[in-house]
C-alpha positions, -999 to +999 in steps of 0.1 A: +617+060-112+653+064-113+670+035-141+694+031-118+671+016-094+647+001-119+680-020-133+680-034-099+641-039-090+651-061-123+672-086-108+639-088-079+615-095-110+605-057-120+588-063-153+567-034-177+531-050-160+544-039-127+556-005-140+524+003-159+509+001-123+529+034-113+526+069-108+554+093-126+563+108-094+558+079-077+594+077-050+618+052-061+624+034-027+586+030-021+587-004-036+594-037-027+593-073-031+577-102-008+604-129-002+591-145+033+555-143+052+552-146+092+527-144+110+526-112+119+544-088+092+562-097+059+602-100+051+608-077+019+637-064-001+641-028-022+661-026-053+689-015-029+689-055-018+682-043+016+661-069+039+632-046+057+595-058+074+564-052+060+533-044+082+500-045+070+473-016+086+445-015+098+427-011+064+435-042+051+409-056+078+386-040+054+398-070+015+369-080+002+386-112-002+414-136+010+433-132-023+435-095-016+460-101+009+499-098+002+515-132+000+554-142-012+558-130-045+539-099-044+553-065-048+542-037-023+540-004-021+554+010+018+554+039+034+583+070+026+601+064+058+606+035+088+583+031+115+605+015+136+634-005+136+634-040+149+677-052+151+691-046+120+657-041+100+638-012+098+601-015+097+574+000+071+540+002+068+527-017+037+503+008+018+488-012-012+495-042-033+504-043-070+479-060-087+503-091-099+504-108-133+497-145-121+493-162-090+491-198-077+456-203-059+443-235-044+416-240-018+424-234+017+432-263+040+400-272+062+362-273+057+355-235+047+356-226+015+381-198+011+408-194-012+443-193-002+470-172-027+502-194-028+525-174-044+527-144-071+539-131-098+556-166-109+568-170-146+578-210-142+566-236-120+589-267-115+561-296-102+585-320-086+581-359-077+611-381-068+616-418-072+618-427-035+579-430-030+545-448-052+543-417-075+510-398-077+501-391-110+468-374-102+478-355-076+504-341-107+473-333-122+463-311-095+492-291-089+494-285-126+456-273-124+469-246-105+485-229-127+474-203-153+485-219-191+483-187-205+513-169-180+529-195-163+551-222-183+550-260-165+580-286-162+580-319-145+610-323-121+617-362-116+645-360-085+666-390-071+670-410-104+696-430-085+667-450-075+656-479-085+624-473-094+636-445-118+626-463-148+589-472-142+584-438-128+599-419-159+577-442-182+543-432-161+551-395-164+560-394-199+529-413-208+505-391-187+525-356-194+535-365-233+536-328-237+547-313-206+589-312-203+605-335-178+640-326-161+661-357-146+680-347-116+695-362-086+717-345-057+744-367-063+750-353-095+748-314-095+753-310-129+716-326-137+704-293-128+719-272-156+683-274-177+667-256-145+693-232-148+690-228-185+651-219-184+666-191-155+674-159-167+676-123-154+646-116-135+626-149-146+607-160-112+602-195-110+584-222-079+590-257-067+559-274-057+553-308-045+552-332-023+574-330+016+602-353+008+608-355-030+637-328-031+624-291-035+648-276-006+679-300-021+678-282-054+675-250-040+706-254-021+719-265-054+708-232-072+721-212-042+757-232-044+748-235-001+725-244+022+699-221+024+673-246+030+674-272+060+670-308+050+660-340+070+660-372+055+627-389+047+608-412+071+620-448+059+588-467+077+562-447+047+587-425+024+575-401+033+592-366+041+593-347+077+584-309+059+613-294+069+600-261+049+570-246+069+572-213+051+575-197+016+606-182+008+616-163-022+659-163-033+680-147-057+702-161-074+733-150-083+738-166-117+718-176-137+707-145-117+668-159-121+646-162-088+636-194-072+607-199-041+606-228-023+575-240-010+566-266+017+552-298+006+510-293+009+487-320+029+459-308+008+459-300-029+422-285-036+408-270-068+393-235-067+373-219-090+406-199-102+418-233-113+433-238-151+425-279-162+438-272-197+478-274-185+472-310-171+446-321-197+457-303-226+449-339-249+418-336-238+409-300-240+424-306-276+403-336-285+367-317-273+374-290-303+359-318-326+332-325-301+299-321-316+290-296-287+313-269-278+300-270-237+304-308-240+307-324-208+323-356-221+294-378-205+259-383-223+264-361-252+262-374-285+293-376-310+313-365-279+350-370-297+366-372-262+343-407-254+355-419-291+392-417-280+389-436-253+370-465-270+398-463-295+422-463-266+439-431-280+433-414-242+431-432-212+395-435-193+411-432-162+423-393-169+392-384-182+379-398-152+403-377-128+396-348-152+354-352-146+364-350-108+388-320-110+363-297-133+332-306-106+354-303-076+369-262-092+329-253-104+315-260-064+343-246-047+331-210-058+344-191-028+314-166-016+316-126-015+317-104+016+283-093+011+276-133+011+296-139+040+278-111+063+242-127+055+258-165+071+243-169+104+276-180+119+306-160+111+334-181+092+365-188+114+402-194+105 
């Protein structure tokens, strides 16, 4: 690979984990990053900054698993030359996927238990709430169960502080999420996001998750410096937002030249056995070193040390609570293999 092109697979993300993965003689202009998902194919862009589509083949009928598919974020390996062109884009087959270095994986939507890859390859998730609406301090806890403590770095985003409710809702986070940062921002006031932009540097990828309504599209626009993002105003009969952002969609920025994905506000946030509880309980993970057992459950257990804080009111019974929930909920949605799935009577459906 050229270091020509490698200085610009950089500004897509292009880190040594990815380029371990190759082949010396591997062509330069055989890689390429994920920045939208349809349907049917995949938006991508080269380190030439060209837009192209990615279309999967017939082998990838053959995953073993949901999370083996290619999702924004990922980085793909396509064929030497188009297949077609559709307008202005030319087409490629997609022949394998890089194995990324962390990815954001929840429980799919619906009754079956399959896992669902939200995005890849992320160094920084922004969680965001707003002031506009009752904030939901455990479902916090489950987005920031998502994520993988020992790759990807959490801050809380608290958005419209204009409101008055900006107060009580700053006191509940910083109680809960002691030590997890919080950034203060609000739309009318562009300058609040200059600590986002600080934490963004060359190649740094970074999410927004949260709730539809609370913001995420706003402040990418604000990143962008123009509206990249459509944005609706909030439903004023429940506070609640219309998602406006259906898909996932991966941007570049051009200075602080980091790399921000929106993502649309999600209905359901379920656990899956990939899930990390040590981000959003890290007080508690940190009181059970003294516990007398190391596989304490916190529950029956003789000097259990997380049962003595809360009787000396040094952690709250209601997040060790949420915490029992979110630890059963990740250990029984264990998603099953293909060989597990061919023995089911019915097949699974989508």
């Amino acid at each position: 690979m050229s270091t020509d092109f490698k200085h610009q697979l950089q500004f897509l993300g292009w880190n040594d984990f990815l380029q371990q993965q190759l082949q010396s003689n591997d062509p330069i202009h055989k890689f390429a990053r994920i920045i939208n998902e349809h349907r049917d194919h995949y938006i991508l862009m080269n380190g030439l900054g060209e837009r192209i589509i990615g279309i999967l083949t017939g082998k990838w009928k053959k995953r073993t698993s949901e999370k083996d598919y290619p999702s924004v974020g990922d980085w793909v390996q396509i064929e030497d030359t188009p297949s077609r062109s559709t307008g202005r884009e030319k087409s490629f087959l997609i022949e394998k996927r890089l194995n990324p270095f962390s990815q954001i994986i929840r429980r799919a939507a619906g009754t079956q238990n399959k896992a669902q890859v939200l995005v890849s390859n992320i160094d920084i998730a922004f969680i965001v709430s707003s002031c506009n609406q009752e904030l939901d301090i455990n479902r916090i806890e489950r987005y920031l169960s998502l994520l993988d403590d020992q790759v990807i770095k959490p801050f809380l985003i608290l958005n419209k502080c204009d409101l008055e409710s900006f107060k009580e809702c700053c006191e509940q986070l910083t109680t809960r999420f002691s030590q997890i940062p919080l950034i203060l921002t609000r739309s009318d006031q562009p300058q609040t996001i200059n600590p986002i932009k600080e934490l963004l540097s060359l190649g740094t990828t970074s999410v927004f998750l949260g709730s539809s309504g609370v913001g995420k599209s706003t402040l990418t626009n604000l990143l962008l410096g123009e509206t990249k993002q459509l944005i609706e105003s909030i439903r004023h009969d429940d506070s609640k937002g219309r998602h406006t952002t259906t898909s996932r969609s991966l941007f570049i920025l051009d200075k602080p030249y980091g790399i921000i994905i929106d993502t649309p506000g999600l209905r359901e946030v379920q656990l899956s056995e990939n899930s990390h509880l040590d981000v959003a309980f890290s007080e508690i993970a940190e009181i059970a070193l003294k516990c007398r057992f190391p596989d304490c459950k916190h529950q029956t257990e003789p000097n259990c040390a997380v049962k003595e804080a809360v009787q000396n009111n040094k952690l709250s019974l209601e997040k060790l609570i949420h915490f029992q929930k979110l630890l059963s909920e990740s250990k029984k949605n264990q998603y099953p293999t293909a060989a597990q799935r061919k023995k089911t009577k019915r097949p699974l459906k989508d």
